[in-house]
N, C-alpha and C positions, 0 to 999 in steps of 0.2 A: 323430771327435774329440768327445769329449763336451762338453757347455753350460756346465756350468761350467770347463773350463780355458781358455775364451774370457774371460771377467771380466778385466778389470782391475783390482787392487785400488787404490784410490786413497785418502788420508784425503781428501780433500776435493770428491769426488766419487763415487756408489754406483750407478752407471746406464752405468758404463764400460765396453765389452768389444770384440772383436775382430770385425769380418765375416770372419776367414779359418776355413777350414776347412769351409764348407757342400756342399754335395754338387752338383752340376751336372749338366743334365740329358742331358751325353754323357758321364757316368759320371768327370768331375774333380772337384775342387774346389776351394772359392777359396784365395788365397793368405793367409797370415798375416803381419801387420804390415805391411799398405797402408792400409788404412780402416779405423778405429775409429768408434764409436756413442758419446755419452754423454747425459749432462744435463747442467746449470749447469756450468761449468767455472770460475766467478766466485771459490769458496773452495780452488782450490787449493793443499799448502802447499810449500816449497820443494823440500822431497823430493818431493813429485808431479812437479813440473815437473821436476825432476832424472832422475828418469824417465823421462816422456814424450819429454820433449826429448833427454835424453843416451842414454836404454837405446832405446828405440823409436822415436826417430829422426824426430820430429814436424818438420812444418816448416808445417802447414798447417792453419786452426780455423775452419770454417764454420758461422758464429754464425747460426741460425738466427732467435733470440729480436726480438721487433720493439723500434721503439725506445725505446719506453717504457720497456720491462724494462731495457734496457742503460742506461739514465739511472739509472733506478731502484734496477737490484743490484750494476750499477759492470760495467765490459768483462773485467774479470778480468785473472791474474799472469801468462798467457802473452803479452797484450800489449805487455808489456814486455821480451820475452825477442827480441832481435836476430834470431834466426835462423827467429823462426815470424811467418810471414803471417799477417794476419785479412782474413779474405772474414766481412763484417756483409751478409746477404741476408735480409733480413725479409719473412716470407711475406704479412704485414697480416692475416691470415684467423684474429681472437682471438674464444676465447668470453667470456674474463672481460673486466675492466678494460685487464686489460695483457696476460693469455698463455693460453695455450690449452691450459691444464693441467686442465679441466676439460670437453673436448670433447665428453666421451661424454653430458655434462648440458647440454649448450647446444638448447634447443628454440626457438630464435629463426633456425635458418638460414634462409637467402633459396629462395623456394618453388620455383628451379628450377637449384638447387647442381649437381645432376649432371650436368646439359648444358648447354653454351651453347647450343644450338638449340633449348633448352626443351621436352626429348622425356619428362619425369619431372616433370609436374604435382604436385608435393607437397600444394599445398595442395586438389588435388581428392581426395586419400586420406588414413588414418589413419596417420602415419609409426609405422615401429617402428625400434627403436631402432638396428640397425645401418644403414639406410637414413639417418639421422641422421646418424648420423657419417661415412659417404660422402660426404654431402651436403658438411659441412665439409670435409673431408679435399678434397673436389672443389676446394672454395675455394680453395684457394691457388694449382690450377691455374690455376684461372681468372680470379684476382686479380693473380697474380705470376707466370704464364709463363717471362718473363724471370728471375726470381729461381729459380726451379724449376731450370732450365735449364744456369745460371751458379754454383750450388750442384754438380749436377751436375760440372761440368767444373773446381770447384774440389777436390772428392773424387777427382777420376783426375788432378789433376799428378801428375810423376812422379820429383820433385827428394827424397822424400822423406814421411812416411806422411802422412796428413790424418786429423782429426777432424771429425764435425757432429754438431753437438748442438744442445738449445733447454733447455727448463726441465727438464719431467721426462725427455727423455728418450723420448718414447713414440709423438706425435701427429705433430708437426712432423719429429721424427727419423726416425719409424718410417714415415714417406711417402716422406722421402726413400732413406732407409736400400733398402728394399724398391723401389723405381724401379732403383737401382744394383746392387741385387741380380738383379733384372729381364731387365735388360742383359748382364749377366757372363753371363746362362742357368744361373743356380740354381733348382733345382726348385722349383713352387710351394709345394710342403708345406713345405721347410726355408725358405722367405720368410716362411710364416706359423707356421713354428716361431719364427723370430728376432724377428717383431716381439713373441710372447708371452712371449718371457724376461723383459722388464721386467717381470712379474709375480713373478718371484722375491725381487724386491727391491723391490719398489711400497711396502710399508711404511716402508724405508727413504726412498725416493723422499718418500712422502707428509710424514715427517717434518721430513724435509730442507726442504721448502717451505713448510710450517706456520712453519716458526720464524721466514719473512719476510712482511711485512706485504704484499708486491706478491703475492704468492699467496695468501694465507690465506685471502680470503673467496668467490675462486675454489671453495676444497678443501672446506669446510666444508658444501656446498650437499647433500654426499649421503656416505652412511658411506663408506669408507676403501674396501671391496670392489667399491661400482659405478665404480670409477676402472681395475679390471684391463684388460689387452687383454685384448680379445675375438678368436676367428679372425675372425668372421664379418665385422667390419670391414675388415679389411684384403681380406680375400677379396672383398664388395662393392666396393669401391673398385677392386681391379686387373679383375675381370670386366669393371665399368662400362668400363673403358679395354679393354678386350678389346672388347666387343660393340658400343662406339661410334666408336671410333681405330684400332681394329685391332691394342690392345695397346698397353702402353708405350713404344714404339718407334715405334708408330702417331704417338702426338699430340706424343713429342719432336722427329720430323719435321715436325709439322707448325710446330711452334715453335723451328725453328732449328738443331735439333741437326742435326748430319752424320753420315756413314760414319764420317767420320775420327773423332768424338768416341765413335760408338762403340768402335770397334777400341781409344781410349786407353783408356777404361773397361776393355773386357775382358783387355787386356793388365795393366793393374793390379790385378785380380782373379783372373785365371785363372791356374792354374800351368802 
């Protein structure tokens, strides 16, 4: 299935699309319309929700953004919609003021983000840049376990499809998005195809956040093109959890996940 017939078009969100359809590494692939991906969900307009909720059958919006942001751009019109849960799991792990729409520019991580055992002395080396953004991306493990975890198992209920999003869309989404992808056993190459999609649409994205003051001074720090995903991030980042955890699976064991929550995940993913 091709990249673009996963999109969601939404007016009031451009960062929407589908985890189904990815390829798996015993030759299946995932299912369509369990788990969607987005950004802000704050400007949705009633037709969107009309949508989501009536045609695709939403019942579930794993707000990633912390709490500043949610004060700040309002929890959004699916809050109000009777039939859909809100799981608010804030990762805390922000480059800017309020959100972490700017990760791949944040040169302030803590000198030893990639391990809790402090095995990746950052500040004994010259970081480059996707080491960087591991580093962050580590953060949230390490900050929010629990919140990692409980995001997780709010994306595989099975009453009905879920969303997670954060601001753009890329960082906070594209960690978790790619952990559940992880799970289901989708190859790694279509892991690190889905986390570069939001590239298609980054301009939009970018747009879309300029026009609010809780981002804008985030975005402005560096032109419009060093905000794309990169492979090599997301690729650093599951390694580091391969070589030090023993994989994704490794270190959601170590923090509480079960067989059982596996098995929910891949039954909500795999066909």
């Amino acid at each position: 299935m091709s990249e673009t017939t996963r999109w969601i078009d939404l007016e009031g969100a451009v960062n929407a699309r589908d985890l189904g359809g990815l390829p798996t590494r015993d030759g299946g692939r995932t299912r369509h319309g369990r788990i969607f991906r987005s950004d802000n969900l704050q400007g949705l307009t009633p037709a969107d929700v009309s949508l989501l909720v009536g045609e695709l059958n939403l019942r579930h919006v794993v707000d990633l953004r912390s709490t500043p942001e949610v004060r700040l751009e309002g929890p959004g019109p699916l809050t109000r919609v009777p039939e859909v849960s809100h799981h608010h799991l804030t990762l805390f792990a922000e480059g800017g003021r309020h959100t972490d729409v700017d990760a791949d520019v944040d040169a302030d991580v803590d000198a030893d983000v990639i391990d809790a055992d402090r095995v990746l002395p950052w500040a004994e080396r010259v970081l480059d840049e996707e080491l960087r953004v591991t580093g962050f991306y580590y953060g949230y493990l390490r900050d929010r376990p629990d919140a990692v975890v409980a995001a997780l198992r709010a994306m595989a209920l099975n009453d009905g499809a879920s969303v997670v999003h954060c601001a753009a869309g890329k960082d906070r989404t594209g960690v978790l998005s790619a952990m559940a992808l992880e799970i289901a056993g989708v190859t790694r190459a279509a892991i690190v195809e889905d986390y570069l999609v939001t590239g298609e649409r980054l301009e939009r994205v970018l747009k879309r956040l300029r026009a609010s003051a809780t981002y804008r001074d985030d975005l402005d720090a560096r032109p419009a093109d060093y905000h794309l995903p990169k492979a090599g991030n997301i690729e650093q980042f599951l390694g580091v959890l391969d070589d030090r955890f023993g994989g994704v699976l490794g270190w959601l064991g170590g923090n509480g996940w079960t067989d059982a929550d596996t098995e929910t995940m891949r039954a909500r993913l795999r066909d």
